[in-house]
VEXKOL-235513 format. One line per 10 residues: number of its first residue (from 1); their letters; for each residue x, y, z negated of N, C-alpha, C. Coordinates in Angstrom, 1 decimal, decimal comma. Each point is the difference from the previous one (the first is absolute). Example, Ala and Ser with C-alpha at 12.3 -4.5 7.8 and 13.67 -1.06 7.14 Angstrom:
1> AS> 13,2 -5,7 -7,8 -0,9 1,2 0,0 0,9 1,2 0,0  -0,4 1,1 0,7 0,9 1,1 0,0 -0,8 1,1 -0,8
***
This chain:
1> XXXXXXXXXX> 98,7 93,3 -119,3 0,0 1,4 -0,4 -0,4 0,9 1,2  -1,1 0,8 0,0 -0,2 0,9 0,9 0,7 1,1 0,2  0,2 0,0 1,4 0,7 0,8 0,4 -0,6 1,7 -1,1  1,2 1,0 -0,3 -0,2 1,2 -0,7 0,6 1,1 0,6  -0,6 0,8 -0,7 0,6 1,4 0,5 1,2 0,2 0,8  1,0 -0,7 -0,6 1,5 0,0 0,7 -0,2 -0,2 1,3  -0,6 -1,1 0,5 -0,3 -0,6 1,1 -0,8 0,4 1,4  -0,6 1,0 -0,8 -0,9 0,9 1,0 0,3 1,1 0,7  1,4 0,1 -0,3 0,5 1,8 0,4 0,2 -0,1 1,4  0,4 0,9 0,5 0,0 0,1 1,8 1,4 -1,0 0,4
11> XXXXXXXXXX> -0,1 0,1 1,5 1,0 -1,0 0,3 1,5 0,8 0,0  1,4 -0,8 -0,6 1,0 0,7 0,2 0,2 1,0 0,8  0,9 1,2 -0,2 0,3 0,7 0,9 1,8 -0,6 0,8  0,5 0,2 0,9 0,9 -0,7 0,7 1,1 0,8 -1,0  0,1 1,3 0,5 0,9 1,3 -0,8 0,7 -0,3 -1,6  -1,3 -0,8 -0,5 0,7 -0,2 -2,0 0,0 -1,4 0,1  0,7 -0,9 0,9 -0,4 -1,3 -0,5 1,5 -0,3 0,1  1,2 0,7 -0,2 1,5 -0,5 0,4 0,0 0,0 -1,7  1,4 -0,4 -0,3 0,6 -0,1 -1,4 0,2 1,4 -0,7  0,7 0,8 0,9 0,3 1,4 -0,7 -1,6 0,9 -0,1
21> XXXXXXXXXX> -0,9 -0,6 1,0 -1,0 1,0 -0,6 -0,7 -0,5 -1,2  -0,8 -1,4 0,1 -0,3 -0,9 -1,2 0,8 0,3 -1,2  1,2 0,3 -0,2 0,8 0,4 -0,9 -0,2 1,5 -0,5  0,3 0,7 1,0 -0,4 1,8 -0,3 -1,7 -0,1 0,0  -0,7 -0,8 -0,4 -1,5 -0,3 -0,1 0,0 0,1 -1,2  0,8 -1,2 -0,9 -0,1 -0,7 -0,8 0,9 0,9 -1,4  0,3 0,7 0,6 1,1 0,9 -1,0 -1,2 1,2 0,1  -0,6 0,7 0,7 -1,0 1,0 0,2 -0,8 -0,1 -1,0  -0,3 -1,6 0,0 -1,4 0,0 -1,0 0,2 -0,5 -1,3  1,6 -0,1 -0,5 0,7 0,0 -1,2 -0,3 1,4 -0,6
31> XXXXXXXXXX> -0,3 1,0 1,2 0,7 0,9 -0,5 -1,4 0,9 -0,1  -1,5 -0,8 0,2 -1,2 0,6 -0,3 -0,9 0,4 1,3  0,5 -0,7 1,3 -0,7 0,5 1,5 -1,0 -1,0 0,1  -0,9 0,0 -0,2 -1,4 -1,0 -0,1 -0,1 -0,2 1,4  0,3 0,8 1,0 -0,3 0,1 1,9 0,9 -1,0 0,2  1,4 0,2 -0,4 1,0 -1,2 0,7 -0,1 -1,3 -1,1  -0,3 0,2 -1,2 -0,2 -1,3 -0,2 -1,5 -0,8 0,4  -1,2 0,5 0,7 -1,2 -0,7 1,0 0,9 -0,4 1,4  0,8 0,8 0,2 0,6 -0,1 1,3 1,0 -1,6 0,1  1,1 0,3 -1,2 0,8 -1,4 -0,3 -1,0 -0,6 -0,1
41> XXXXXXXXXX> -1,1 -0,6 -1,1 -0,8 -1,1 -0,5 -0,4 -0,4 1,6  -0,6 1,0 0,7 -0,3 -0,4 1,5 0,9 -0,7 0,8  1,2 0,3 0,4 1,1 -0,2 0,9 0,4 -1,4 -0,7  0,0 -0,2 -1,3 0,8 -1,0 -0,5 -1,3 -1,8 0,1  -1,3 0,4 0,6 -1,2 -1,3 0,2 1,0 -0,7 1,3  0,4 0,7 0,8 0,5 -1,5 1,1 0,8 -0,4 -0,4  1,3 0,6 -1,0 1,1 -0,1 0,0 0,0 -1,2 -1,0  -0,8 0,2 -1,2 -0,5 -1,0 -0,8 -0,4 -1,4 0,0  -0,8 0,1 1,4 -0,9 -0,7 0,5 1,0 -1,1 0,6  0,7 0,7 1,2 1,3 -0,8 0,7 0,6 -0,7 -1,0
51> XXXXXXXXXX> 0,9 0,7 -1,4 0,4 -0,7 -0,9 0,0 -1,1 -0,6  -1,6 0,0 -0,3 -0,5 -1,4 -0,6 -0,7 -0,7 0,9  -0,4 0,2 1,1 -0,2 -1,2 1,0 1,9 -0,8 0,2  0,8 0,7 0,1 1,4 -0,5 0,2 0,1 -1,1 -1,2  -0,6 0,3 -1,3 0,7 -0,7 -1,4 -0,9 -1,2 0,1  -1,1 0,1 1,0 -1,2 -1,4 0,3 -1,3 0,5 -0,2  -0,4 0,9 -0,3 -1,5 0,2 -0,8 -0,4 0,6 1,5  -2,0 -1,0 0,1 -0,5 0,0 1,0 -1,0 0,4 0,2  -0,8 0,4 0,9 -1,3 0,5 0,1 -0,9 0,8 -0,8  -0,8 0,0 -0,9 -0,3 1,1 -1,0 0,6 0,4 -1,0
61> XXXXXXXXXX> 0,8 -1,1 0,0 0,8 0,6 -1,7 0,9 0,8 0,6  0,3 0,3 0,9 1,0 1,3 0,6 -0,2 0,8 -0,9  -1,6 0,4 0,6 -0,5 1,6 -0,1 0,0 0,1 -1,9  0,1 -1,1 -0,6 0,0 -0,1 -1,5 1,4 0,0 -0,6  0,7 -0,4 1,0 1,7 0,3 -1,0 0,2 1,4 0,7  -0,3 0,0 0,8 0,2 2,1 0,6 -0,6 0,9 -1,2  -1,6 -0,7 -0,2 0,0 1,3 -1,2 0,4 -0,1 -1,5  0,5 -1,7 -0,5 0,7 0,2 -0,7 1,2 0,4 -0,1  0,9 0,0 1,1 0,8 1,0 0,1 0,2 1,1 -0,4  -0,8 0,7 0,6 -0,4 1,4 0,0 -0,2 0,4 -1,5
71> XXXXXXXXXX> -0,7 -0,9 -0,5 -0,4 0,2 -1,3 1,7 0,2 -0,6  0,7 -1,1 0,2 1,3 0,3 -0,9 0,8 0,9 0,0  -0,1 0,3 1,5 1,1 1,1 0,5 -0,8 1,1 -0,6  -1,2 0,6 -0,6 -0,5 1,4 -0,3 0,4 -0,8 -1,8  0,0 -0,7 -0,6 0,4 -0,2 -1,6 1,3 0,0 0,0  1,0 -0,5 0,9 1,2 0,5 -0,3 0,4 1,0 1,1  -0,6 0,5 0,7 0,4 1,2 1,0 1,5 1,1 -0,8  -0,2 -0,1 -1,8 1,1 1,1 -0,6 1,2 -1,1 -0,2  0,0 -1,2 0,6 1,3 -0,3 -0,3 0,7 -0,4 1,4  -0,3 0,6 1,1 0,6 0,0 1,4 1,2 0,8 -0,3
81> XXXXXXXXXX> 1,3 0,2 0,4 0,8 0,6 0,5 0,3 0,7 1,1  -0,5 1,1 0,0 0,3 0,9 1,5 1,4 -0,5 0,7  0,9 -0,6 -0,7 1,6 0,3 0,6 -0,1 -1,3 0,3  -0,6 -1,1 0,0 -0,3 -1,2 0,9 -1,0 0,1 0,9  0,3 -1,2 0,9 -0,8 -0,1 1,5 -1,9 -0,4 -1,2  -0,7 0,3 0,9 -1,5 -0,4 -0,7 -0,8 -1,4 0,7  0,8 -0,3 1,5 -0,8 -1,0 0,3 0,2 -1,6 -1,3  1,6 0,1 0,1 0,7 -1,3 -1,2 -0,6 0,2 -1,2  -0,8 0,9 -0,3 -0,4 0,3 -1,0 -1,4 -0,4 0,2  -0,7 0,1 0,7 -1,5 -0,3 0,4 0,2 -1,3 0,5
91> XXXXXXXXXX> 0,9 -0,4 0,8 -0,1 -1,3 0,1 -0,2 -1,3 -1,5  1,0 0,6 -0,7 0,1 -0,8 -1,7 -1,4 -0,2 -0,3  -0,7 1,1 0,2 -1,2 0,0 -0,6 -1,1 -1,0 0,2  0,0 0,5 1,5 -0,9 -0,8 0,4 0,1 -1,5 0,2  1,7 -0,7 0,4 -0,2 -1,3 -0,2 -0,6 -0,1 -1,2  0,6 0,3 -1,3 -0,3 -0,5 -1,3 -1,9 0,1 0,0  -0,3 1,0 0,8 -1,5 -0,1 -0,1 -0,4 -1,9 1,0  0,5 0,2 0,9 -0,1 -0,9 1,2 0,0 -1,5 -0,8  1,2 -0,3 -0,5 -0,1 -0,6 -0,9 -0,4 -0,5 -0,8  -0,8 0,6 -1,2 -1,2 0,1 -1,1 -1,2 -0,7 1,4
101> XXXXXXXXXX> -0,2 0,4 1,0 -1,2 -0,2 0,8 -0,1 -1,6 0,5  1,4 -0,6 -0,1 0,4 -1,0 0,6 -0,3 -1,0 -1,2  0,4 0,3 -1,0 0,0 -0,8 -1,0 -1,8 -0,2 -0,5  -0,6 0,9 0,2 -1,3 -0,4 0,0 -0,6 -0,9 0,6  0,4 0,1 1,4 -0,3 -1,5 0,8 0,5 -1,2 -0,4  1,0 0,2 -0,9 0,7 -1,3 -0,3 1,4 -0,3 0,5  0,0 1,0 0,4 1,6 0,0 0,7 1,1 0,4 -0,8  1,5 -0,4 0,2 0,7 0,6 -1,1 0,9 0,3 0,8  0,4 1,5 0,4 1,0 0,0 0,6 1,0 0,0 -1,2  1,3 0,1 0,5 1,7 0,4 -1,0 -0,1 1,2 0,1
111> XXXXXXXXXX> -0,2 0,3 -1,5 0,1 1,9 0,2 0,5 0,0 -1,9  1,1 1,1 0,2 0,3 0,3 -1,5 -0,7 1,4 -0,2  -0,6 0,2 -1,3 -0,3 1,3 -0,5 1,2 1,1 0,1  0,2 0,8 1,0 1,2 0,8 -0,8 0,1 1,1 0,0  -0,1 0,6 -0,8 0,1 1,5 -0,4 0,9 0,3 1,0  0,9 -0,2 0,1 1,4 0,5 1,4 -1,1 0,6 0,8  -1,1 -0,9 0,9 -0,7 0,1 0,7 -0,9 1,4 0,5  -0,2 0,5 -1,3 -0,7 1,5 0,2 1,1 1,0 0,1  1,0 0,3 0,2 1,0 0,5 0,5 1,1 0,1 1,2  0,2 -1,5 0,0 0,9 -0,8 0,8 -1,3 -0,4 1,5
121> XXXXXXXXXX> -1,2 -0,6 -0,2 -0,6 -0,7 1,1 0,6 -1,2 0,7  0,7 -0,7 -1,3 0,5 -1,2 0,5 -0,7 -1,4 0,4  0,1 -0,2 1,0 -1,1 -1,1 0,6 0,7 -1,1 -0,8  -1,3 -0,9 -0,6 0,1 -1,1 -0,5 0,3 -1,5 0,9  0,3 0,0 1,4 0,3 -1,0 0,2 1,5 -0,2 -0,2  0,3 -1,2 -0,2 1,8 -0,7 -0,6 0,3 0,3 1,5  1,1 0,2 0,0 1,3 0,4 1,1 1,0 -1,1 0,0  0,8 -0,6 0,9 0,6 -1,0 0,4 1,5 0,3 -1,0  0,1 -0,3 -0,9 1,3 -0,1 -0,6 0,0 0,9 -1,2  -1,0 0,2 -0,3 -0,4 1,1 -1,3 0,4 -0,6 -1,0
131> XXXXXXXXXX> 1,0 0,9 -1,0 0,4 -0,7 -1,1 -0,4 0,3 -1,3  -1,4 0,5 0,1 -0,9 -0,5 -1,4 -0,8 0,1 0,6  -0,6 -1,9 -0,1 -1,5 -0,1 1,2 -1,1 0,8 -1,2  -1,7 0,0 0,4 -0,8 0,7 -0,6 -0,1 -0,4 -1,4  -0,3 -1,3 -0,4 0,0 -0,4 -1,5 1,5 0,8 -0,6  1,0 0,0 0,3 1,1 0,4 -1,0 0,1 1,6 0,0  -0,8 0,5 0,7 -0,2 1,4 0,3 -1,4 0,8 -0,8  -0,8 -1,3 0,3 -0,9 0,3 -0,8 0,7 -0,1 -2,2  0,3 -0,8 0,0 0,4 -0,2 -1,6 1,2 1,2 -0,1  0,6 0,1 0,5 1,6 0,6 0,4 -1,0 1,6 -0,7
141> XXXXXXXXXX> -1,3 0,6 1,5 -0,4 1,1 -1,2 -0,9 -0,1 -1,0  -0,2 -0,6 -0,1 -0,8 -0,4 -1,1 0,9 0,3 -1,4  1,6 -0,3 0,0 0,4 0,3 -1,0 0,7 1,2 0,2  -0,2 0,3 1,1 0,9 1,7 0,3 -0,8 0,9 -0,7  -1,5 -0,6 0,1 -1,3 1,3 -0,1 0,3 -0,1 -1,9  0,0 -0,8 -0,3 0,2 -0,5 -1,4 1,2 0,9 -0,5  1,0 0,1 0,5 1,2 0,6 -0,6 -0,2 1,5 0,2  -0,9 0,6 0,9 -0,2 1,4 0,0 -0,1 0,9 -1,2  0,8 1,3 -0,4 -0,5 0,2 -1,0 -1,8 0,4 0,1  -0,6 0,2 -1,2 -1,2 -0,5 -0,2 -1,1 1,4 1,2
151> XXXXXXXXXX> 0,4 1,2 -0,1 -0,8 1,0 0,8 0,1 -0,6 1,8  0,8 -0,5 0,2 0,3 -0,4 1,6 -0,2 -1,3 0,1  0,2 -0,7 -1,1 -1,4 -1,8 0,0 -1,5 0,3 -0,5  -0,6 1,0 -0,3 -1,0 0,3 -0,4 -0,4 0,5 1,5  0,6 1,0 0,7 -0,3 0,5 1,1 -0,2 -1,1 0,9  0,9 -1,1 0,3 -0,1 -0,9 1,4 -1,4 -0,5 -0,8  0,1 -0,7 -1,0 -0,8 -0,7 -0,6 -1,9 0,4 1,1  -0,1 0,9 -1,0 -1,2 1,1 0,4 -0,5 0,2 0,9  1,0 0,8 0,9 0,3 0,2 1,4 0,0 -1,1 1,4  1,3 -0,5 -0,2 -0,2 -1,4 1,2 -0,3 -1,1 -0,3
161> XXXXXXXXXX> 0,0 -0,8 -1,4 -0,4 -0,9 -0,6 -1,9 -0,4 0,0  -0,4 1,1 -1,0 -1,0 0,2 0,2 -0,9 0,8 1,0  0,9 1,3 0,9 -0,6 0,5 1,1 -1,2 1,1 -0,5  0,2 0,3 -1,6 -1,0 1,5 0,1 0,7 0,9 0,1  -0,7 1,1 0,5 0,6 1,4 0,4 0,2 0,9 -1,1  1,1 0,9 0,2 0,4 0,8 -0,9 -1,0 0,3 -1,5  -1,0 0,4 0,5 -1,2 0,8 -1,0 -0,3 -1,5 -1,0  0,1 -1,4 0,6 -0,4 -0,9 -0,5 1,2 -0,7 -0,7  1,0 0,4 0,2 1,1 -0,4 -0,8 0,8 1,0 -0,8  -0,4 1,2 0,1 0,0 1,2 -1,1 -0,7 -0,4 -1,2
171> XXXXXXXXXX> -1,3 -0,3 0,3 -0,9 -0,6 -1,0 0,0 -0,7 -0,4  0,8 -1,2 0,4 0,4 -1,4 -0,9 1,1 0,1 -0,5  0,7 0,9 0,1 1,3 0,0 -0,5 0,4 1,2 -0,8  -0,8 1,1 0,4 0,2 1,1 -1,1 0,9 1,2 0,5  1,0 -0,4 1,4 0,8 0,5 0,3 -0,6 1,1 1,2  0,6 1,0 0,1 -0,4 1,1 1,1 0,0 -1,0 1,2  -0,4 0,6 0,9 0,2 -0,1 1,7 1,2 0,2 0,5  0,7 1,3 -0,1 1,2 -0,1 0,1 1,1 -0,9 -0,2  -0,1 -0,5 -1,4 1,1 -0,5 -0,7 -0,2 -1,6 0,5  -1,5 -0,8 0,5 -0,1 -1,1 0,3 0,5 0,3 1,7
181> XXXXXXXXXX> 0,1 1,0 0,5 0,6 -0,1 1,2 1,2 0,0 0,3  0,9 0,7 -1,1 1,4 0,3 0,3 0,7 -1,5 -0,9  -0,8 -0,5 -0,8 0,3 -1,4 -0,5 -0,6 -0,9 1,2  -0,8 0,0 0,6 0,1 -1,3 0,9 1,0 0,3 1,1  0,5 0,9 0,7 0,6 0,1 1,2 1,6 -0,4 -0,8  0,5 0,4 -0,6 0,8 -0,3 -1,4 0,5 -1,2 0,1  -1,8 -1,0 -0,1 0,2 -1,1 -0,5 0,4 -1,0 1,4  -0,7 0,5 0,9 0,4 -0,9 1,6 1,3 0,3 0,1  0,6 1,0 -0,3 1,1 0,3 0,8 1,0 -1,1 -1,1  0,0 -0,2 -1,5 0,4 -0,8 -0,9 0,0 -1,6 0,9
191> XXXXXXXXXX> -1,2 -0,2 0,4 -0,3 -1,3 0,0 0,7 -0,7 1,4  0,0 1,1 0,9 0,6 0,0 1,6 1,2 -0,5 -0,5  1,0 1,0 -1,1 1,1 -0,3 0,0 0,4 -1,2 -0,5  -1,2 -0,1 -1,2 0,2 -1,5 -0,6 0,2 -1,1 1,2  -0,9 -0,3 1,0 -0,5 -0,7 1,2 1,6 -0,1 0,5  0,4 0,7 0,3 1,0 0,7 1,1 1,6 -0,7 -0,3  0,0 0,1 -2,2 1,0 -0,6 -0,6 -0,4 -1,5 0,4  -1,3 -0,6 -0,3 -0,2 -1,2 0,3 0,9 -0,4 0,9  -0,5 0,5 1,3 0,1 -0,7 1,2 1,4 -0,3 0,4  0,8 1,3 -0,8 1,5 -0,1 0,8 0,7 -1,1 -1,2
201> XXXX> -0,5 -0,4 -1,3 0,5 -1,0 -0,6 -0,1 -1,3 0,5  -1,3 -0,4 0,6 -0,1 -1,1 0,1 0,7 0,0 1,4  0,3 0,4 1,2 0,4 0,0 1,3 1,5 0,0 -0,4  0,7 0,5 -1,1 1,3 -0,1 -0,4 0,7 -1,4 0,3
***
């Protein structure tokens, strides 16, 4: 993939490249600032970049999971949370891009799909003594997302499952913008807890 638009903007500035400004960036252009959101899309190519070279992806396919990246973070840009940090949140992303890149070569890293992930930025590698390794975490939401009632399983669905943006999942589903947003934040915060009851049963 050739490098695109994303990729050509000027080089970061030092001043927006911390967490609180990337954040007050990223909430600006929720909120319709086309200036800060060229500025974030800019500031966030090294940050990206560093990311997925970390998760293994090498040499040209960098500059290709950077602008798929980017691509995701502008389709789901309306389902960020201002009152969370935004790097754990861009990090989710872009492994899961990093990822998809790896698997192309033939590689397979251990990675579970998880909605948690666009909210939370939970890194997918297993931790020493975790008591629901990835497979039982993965099935574990698989039937949490299942038990949602149906506007907040319709939302993850759409949303992190499938990964289209609001306007694209308004339209598959019929449901305002609004109502797919205040049902998917709804639905993470449902499924966290689901996660949460998990973990303290089986550590019992």
């Amino acid at each position: 993939m050739a490098s695109g638009t994303f990729l050509s903007m000027p080089a970061p500035s030092k001043a927006s490249s911390g967490e609180a400004s990337l954040s007050a960036a990223m909430q600006a252009a929720q909120n319709g600032d086309a200036v800060a959101y060229r500025a974030l899309l800019r500031d966030c190519v090294p940050v990206i970049a560093a990311m997925v070279r970390a998760k293994g992806v090498r040499g040209c396919a960098v500059d290709d999971v950077v602008q798929e990246t980017l691509l995701t973070v502008h389709r789901a840009r309306a389902t960020y949370d201002p009152a969370r940090p935004f790097l754990p949140w861009l990090r989710a992303i872009a492994q899961r891009r990093a990822i998809d890149a790896l698997r192309r070569t033939g590689r397979s890293p251990r990675e579970v799909h998880d909605p948690l992930a666009y909210e939370a930025g939970v890194d997918d590698s297993p931790l020493p003594g975790q008591a629901l390794d990835l497979r039982e975490r993965g099935r574990f939401l698989a039937a949490a997302v299942a038990r949602l009632p149906e506007g907040q399983r319709q939302a993850i669905e759409q949303i992190a499952l499938r990964e289209l943006s609001l306007d694209e999942a308004s339209a598959s589903t019929g449901r305002t913008k609004g109502a797919l947003k205040v049902n998917f934040h709804r639905a993470l915060k449902a499924l966290r807890n689901s996660l949460s009851s998990a973990k303290e049963g089986t550590d019992a």
